[in-house]
Biotite code that builds the C-alpha atoms (Angstrom):
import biotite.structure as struc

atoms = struc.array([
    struc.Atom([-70.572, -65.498, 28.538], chain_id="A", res_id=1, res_name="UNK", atom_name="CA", element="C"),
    struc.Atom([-70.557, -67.957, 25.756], chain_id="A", res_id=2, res_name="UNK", atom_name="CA", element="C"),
    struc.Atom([-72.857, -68.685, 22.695], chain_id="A", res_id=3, res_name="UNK", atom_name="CA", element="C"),
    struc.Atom([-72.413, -72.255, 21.358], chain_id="A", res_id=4, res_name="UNK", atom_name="CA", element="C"),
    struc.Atom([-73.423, -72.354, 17.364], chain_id="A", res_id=5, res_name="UNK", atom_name="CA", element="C"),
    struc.Atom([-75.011, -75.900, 16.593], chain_id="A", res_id=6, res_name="UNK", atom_name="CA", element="C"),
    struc.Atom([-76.857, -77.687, 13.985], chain_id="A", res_id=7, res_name="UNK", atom_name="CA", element="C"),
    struc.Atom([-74.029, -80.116, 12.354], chain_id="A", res_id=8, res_name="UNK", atom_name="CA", element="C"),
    struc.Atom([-70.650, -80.942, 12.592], chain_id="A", res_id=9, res_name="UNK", atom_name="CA", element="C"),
    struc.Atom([-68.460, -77.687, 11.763], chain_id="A", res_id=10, res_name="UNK", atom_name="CA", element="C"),
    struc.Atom([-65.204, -78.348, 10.120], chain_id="A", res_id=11, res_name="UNK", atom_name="CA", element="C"),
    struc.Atom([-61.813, -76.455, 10.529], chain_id="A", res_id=12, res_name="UNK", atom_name="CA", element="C"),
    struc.Atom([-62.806, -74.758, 6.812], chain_id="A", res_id=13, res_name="UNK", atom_name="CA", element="C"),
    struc.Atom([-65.902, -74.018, 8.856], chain_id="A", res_id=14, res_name="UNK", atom_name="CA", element="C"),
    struc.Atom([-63.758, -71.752, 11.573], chain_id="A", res_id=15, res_name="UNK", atom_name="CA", element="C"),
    struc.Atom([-61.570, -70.864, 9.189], chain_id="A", res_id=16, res_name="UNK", atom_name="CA", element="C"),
    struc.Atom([-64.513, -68.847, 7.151], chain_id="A", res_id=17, res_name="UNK", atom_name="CA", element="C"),
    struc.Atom([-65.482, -66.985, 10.557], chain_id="A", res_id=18, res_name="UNK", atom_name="CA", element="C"),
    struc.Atom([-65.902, -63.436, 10.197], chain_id="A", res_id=19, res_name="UNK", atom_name="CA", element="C"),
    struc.Atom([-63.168, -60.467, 11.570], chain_id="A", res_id=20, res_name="UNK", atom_name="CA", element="C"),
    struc.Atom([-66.056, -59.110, 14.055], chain_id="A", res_id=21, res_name="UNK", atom_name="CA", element="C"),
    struc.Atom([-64.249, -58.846, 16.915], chain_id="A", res_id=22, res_name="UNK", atom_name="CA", element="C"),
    struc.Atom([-65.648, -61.970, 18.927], chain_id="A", res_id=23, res_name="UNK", atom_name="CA", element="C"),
    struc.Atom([-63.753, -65.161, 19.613], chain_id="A", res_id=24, res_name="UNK", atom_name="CA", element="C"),
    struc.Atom([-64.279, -68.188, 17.143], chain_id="A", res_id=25, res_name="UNK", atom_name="CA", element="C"),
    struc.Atom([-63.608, -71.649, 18.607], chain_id="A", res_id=26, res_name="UNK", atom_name="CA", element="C"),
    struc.Atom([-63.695, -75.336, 17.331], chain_id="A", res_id=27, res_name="UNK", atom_name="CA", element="C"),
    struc.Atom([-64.560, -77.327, 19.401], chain_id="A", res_id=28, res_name="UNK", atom_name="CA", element="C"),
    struc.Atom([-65.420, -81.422, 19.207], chain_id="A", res_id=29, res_name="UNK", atom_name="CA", element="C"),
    struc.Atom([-67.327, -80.259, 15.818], chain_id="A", res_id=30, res_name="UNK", atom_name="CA", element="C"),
    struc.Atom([-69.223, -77.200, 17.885], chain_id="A", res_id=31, res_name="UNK", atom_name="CA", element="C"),
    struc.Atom([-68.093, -73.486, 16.981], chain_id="A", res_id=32, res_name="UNK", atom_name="CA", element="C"),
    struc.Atom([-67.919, -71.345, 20.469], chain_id="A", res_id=33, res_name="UNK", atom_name="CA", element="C"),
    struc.Atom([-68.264, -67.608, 20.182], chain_id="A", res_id=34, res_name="UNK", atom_name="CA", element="C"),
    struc.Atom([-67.315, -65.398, 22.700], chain_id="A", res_id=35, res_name="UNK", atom_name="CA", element="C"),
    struc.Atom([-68.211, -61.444, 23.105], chain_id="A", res_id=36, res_name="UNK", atom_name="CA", element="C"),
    struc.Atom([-65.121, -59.267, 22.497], chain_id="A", res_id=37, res_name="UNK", atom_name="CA", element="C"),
    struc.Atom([-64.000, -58.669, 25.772], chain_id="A", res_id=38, res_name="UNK", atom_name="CA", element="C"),
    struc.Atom([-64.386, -55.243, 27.323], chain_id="A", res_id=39, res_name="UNK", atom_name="CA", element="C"),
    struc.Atom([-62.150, -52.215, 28.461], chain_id="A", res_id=40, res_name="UNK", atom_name="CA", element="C"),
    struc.Atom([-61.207, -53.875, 31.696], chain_id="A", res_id=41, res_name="UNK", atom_name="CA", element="C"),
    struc.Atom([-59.768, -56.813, 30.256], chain_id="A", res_id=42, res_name="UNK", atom_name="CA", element="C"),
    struc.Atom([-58.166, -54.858, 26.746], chain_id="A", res_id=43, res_name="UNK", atom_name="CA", element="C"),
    struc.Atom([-56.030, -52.231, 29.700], chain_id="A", res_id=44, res_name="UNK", atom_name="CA", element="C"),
    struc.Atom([-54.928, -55.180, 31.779], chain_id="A", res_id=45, res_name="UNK", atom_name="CA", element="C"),
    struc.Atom([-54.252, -57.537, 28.867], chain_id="A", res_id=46, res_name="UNK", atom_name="CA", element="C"),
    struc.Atom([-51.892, -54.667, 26.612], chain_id="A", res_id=47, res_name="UNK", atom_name="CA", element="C"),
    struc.Atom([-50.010, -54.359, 30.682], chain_id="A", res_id=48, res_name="UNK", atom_name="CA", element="C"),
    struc.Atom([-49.382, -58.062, 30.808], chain_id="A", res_id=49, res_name="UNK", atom_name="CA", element="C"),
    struc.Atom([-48.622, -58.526, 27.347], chain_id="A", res_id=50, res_name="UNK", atom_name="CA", element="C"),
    struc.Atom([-45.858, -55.724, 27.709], chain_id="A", res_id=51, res_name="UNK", atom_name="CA", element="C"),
    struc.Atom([-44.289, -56.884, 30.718], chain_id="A", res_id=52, res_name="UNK", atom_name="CA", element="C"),
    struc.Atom([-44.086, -60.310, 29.225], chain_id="A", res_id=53, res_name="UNK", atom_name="CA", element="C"),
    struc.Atom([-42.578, -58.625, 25.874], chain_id="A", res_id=54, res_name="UNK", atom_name="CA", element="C"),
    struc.Atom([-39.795, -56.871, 28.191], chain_id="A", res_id=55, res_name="UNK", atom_name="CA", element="C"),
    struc.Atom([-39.104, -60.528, 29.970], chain_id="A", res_id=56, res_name="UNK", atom_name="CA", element="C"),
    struc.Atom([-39.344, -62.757, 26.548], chain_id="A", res_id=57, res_name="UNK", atom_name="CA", element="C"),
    struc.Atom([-35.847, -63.695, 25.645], chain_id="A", res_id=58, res_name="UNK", atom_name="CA", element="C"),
    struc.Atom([-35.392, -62.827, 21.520], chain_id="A", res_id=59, res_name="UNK", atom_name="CA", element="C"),
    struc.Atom([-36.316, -66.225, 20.199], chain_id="A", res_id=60, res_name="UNK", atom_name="CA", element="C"),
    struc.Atom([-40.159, -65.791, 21.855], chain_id="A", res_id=61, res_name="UNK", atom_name="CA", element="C"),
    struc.Atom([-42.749, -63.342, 20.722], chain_id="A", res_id=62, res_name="UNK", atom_name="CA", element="C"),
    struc.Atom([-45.736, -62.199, 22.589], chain_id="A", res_id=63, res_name="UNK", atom_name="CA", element="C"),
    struc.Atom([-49.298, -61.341, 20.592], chain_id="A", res_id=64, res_name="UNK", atom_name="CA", element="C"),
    struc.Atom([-51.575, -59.337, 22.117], chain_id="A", res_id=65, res_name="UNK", atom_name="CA", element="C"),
    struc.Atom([-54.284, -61.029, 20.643], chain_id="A", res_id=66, res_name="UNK", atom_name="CA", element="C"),
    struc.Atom([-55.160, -64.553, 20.301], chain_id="A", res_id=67, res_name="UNK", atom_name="CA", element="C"),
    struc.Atom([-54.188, -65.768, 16.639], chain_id="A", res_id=68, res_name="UNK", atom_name="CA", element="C"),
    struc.Atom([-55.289, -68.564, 14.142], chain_id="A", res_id=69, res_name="UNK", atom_name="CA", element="C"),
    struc.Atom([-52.702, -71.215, 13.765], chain_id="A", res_id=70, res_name="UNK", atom_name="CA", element="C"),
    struc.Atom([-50.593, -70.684, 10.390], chain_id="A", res_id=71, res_name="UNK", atom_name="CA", element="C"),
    struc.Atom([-50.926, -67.345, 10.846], chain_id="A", res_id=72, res_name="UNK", atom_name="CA", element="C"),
    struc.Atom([-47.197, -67.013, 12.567], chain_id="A", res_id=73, res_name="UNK", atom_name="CA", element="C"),
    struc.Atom([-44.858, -66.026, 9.858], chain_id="A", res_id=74, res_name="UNK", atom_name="CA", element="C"),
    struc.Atom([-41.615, -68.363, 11.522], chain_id="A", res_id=75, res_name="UNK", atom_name="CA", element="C"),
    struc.Atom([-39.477, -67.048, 8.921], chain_id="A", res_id=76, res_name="UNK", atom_name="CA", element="C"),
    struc.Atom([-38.858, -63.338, 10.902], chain_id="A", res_id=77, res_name="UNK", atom_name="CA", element="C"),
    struc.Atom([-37.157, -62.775, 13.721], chain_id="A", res_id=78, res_name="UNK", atom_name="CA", element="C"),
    struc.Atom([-38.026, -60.862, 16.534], chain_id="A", res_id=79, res_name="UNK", atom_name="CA", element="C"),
    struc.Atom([-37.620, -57.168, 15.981], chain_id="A", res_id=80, res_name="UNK", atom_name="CA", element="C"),
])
């Protein structure tokens, strides 16, 4: 389930000042989505993928378990 927020043309500073509650925070053609945190279900399978793809990523690749905003990748570290 989705909620589309409207009334004007959001910008990226827009998104950007989106608050840490746990829901999903899209731009999208000037249209912030938000999306429900997901639920228990989809957190269990999502920390099993995300490991298996950890063990299979070659050292150059990191896996997030968690969608992230872009910037927010510090490319100066290398994978631990």
């Amino acid at each position: 389930m989705w909620l589309e927020v409207t009334g004007g043309a959001f910008t990226r500073a827009d998104w950007e000042a989106t608050p840490d509650d746990g829901r999903r925070y899209e731009l999208l053609d000037g249209a912030i989505i938000v999306t429900p945190a997901p639920g228990k279900p989809h957190q269990r399978m999502a920390l099993r993928l995300g490991l298996l793809l950890d063990d299979a990523a070659p050292d150059s690749v990191e896996v997030f378990p968690l969608p992230i905003k872009p910037g927010a990748v510090d490319r100066g570290h290398p994978r631990a």
